[in-house]
C-alpha positions in Angstrom: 157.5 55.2 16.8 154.2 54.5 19.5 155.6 51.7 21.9 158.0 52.0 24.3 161.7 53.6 22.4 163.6 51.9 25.1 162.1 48.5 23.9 160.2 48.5 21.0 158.7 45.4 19.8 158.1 45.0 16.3 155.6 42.0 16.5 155.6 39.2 14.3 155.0 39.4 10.9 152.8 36.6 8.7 154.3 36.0 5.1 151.9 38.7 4.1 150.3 36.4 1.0 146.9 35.5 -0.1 146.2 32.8 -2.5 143.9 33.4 -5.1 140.1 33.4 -4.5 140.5 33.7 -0.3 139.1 35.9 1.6 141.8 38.5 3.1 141.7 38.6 7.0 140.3 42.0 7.9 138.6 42.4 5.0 136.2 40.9 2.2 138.8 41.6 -0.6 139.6 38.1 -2.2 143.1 37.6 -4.1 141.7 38.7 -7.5 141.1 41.5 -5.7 144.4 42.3 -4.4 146.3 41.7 -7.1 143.9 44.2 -9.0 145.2 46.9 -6.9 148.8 45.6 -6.9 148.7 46.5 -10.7 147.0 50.0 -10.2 149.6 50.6 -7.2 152.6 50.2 -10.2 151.0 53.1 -12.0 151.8 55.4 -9.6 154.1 55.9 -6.1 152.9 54.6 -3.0 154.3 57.2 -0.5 154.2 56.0 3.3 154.4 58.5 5.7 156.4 56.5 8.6 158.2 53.9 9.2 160.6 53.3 11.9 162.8 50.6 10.4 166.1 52.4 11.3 165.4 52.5 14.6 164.8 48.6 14.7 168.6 48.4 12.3 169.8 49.8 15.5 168.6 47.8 18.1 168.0 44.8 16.2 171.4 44.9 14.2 174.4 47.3 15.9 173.1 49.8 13.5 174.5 47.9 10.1 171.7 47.9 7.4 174.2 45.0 5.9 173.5 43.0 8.3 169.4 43.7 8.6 169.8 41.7 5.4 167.0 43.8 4.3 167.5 42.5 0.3 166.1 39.2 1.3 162.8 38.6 3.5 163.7 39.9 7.5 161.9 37.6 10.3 162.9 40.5 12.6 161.2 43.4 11.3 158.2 44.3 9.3 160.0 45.7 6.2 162.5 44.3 4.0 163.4 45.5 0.2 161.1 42.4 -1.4 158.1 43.2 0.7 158.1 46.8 0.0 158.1 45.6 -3.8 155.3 43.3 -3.3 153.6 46.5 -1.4 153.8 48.8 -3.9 155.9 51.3 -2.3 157.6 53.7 -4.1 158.5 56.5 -1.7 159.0 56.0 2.1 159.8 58.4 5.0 162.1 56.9 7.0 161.6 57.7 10.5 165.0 59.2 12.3 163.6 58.6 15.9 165.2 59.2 19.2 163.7 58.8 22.9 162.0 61.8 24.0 163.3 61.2 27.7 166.6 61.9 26.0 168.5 65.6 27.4 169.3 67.6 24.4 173.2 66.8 23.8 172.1 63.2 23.9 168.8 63.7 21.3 171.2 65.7 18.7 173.5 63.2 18.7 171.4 59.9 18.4 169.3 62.0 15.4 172.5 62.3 13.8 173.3 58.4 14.0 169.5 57.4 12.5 170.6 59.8 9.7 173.1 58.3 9.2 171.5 55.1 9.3 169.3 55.9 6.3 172.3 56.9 4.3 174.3 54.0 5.3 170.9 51.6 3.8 170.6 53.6 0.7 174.2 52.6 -0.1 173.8 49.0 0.9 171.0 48.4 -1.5 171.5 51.5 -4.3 169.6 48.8 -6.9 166.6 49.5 -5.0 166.7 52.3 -2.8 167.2 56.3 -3.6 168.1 59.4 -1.2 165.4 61.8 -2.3 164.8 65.3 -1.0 162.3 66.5 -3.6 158.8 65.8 -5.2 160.9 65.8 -8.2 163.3 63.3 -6.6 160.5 60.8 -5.5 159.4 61.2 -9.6 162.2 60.3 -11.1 163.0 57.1 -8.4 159.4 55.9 -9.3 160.5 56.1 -13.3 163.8 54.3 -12.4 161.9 51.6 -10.4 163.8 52.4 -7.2 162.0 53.2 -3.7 162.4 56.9 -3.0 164.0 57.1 0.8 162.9 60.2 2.4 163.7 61.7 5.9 161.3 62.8 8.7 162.4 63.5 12.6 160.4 61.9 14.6 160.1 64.6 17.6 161.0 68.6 18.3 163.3 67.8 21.0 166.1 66.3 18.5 166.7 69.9 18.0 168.2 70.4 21.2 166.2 74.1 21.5 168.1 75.3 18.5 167.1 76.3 15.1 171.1 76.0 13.9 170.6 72.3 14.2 167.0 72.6 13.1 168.8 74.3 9.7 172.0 71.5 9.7 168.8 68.7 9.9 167.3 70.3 6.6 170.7 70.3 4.8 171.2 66.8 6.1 168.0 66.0 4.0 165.3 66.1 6.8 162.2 67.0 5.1 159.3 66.7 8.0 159.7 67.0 11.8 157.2 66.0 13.9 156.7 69.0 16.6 156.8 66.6 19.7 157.1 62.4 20.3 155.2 61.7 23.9 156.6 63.9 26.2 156.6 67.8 25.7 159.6 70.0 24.1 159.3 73.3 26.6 157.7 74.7 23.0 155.2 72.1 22.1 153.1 70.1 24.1 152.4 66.4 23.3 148.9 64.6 23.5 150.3 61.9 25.8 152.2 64.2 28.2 150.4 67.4 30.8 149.6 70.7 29.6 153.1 72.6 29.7 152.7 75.4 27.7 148.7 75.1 26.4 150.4 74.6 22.8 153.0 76.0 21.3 155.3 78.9 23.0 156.9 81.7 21.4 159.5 79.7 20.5 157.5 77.0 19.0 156.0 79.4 16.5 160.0 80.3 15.5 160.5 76.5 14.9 157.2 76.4 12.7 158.3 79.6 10.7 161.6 78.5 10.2 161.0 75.1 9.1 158.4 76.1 6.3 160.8 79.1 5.5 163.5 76.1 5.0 161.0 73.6 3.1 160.8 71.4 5.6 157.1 70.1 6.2 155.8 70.9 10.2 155.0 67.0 11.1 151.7 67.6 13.8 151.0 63.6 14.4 152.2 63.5 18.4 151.3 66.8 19.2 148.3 68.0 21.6 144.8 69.1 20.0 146.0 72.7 21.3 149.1 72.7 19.2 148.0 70.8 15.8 145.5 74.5 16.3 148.0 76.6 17.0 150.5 75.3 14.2 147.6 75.6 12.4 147.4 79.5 13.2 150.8 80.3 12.5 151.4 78.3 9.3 151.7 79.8 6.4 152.5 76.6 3.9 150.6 72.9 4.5 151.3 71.0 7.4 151.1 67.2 7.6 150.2 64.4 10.6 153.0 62.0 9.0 151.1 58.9 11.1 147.3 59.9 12.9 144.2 58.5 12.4 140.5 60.2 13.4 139.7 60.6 16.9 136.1 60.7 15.7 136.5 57.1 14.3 138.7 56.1 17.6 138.5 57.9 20.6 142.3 58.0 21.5 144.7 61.4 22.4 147.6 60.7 19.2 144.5 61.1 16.9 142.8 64.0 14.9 139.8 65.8 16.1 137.5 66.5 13.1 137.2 70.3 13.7 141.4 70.1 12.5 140.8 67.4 10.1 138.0 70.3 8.6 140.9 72.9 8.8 143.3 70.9 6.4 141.0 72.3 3.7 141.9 76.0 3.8 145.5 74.8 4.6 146.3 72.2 2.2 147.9 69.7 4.3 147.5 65.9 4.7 146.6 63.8 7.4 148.5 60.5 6.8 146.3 57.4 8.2 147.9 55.1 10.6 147.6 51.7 11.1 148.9 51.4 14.5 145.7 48.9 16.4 145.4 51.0 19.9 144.7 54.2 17.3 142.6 52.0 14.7 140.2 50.1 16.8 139.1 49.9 20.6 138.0 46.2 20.2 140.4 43.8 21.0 141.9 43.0 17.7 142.1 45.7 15.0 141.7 44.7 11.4 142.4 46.4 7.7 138.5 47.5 7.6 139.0 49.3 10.9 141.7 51.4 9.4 140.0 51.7 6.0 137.0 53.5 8.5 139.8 56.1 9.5 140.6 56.5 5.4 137.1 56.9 4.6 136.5 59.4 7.7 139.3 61.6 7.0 138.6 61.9 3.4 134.7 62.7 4.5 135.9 65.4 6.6 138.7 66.8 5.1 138.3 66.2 1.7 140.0 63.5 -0.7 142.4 66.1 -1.6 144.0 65.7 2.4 144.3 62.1 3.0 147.2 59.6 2.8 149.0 56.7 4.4 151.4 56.6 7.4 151.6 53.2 8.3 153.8 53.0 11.3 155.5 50.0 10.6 158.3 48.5 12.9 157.5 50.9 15.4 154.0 49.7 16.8 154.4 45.9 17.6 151.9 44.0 16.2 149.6 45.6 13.2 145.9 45.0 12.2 144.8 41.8 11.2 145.3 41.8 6.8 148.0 44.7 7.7 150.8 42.5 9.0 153.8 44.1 7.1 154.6 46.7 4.2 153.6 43.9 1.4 150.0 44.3 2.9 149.1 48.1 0.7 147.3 46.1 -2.1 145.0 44.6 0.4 144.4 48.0 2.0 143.1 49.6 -1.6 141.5 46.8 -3.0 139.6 47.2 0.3 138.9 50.9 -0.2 138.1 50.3 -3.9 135.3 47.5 -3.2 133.8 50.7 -1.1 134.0 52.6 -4.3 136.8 54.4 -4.1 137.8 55.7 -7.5 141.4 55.0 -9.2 142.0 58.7 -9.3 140.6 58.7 -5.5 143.4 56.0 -4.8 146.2 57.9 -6.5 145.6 60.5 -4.3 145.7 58.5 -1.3 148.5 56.6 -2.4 150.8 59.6 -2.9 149.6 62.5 -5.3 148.2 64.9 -2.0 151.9 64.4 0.0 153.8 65.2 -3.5 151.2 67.9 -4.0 152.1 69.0 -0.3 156.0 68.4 -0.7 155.7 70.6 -3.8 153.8 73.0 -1.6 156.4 73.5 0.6 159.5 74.1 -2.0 157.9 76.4 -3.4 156.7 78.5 -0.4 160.5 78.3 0.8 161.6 79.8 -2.7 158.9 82.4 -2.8 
């Protein structure tokens, strides 16, 4: 979630279609192209990072994922159950935001509501959607042609301060949490709030430790330069930024300085590239070759072994031109594979380094 959680505004999405032989806005892919890397996509999962559609089922629908009408195309939101097909997606983390201006009683409660949310839309559409809580999960949904519906928490403060509801979150299926939103915790600062506690506090640490000792991946996207570094320090399994781009690429405070982007290497983790235009591009409209420069950075720096896609849809407004809604993946990769991106290159993008890093994480919590 980047705009404002009291009134986000999803944008308005195009049909999200090329014909044949055009030219793809944002990019010089043509049709042919695109429909090239819609068939690779179906060889392997798509895995997106973040996407905030439950938060728009509840202010958009009274929290009912029957009425989102998501098995038919949604004019109100960016992702519906046909457009994810037509994107390729075969694994999603479902962002369970709250506000970060919320106080703590209020924060536990609402996370507990988008949880329920996602469970309440898996059993609306069970033909096409599937709870999953492992790597082995998101496998076996892919083989049964079903989306694999992960959970992340979207900020530290949906804790309220305590690791027994960090630990109830887990067994509620929560597998990422991202440290901060905007504002600080008291243990983690954010990059869009002041300095509080020039990282992460003694308590912060505790939340990293138990989180990898649970299996549950440590989210950094959000978070200050000064605690993606100090995370960095104190973990001991990969880490992840579920939706940042490359600061070096844009010059904005929710993306990734290349000296962390560098340390992803001897951690194992993933940055997962955005799409979100004010963290894409400074010009005035963003396009798909914009964030296909953040792709092509982050793998440069960090390695191709470290890079993935966190898209951000329905909780940024308005997306790059070519990037419009979740049926717009194809167009991103057939981009990336006119640069010469490889297949195997792709597969790893698409979703092998985040099942690699899910994997990562079960087994340091069973060590």
């Amino acid at each position: 979630m980047t705009t404002d959680p009291v009134t986000p505004g999803p944008g308005t999405p195009d049909p999200g279609t090329t014909d044949p032989g055009t030219t793809d806005p944002g990019t010089t892919a043509d049709g042919a192209a695109i429909d090239a890397a819609r068939a690779m996509l179906g060889c392997f999962p798509l895995i997106d990072g973040h996407n905030d559609l439950p938060w728009e089922i509840r202010q958009e629908f009274g929290k009912d994922p029957v009425r989102a009408g998501l098995a038919g195309r949604q004019d109100k939101t960016q992702t519906d159950i046909p457009r994810l097909a037509d994107g390729g997606v075969g694994g999603q983390f479902w962002s369970v935001y709250v506000p970060g201006t919320l106080g703590r009683d209020e924060a536990v409660a609402m996370v507990l509501e988008e949880i329920d949310i996602v469970y309440r839309m898996v059993e609306a559409y069970p033909d096409r959607l599937q709870l999953a809580l492992t790597a082995d999960d998101v496998a076996s949904s892919f083989a049964g042609g079903k989306i694999a519906s992960l959970l992340g928490a979207e900020g530290g403060h949906s804790i309220g301060g305590s690791l027994g509801v960090l630990r109830m979150l887990y067994a509620l299926g929560v597998r990422y949490m991202t440290l901060t939103h905007n504002q600080n915790t008291g243990w983690a600062d954010s990059a869009t709030d002041a300095p509080d506690v020039g990282g992460l506090s003694d308590f912060g640490r505790e939340v990293v430790g138990e989180m990898q000792r649970l299996g549950m991946l440590v989210d950094l996207s959000h978070v200050a330069p000064s605690t993606m570094r100090d995370a960095l320090e104190a973990a001991s399994a990969p880490v992840i930024f579920s939706h940042s781009s490359a600061r070096a690429v844009c010059d904005h405070p929710r993306n990734v300085p290349d000296d962390v982007l560098a340390r992803l290497k001897d951690n194992g983790g993933v940055c997962m590239v955005t799409f979100v235009p004010e963290f894409v591009s400074s010009a005035p409209e963003a396009t798909l070759a914009h964030v296909a420069d953040h792709v092509d950075h982050v793998r440069e720096v960090a390695g191709r072994d470290h890079v993935g896609i966190g898209g951000d849809f329905d909780g940024a407004g308005r997306m790059p031109a070519g990037l419009s809604d979740v049926s717009r993946y194809p167009a991103l990769f057939a981009e990336l594979l006119r640069r010469g991106w490889s297949e195997a290159d792709c597969r790893l993008l698409a979703g092998g380094n985040v099942l690699r890093v899910l994997r990562a994480a079960e087994a340091f919590a069973n060590h």
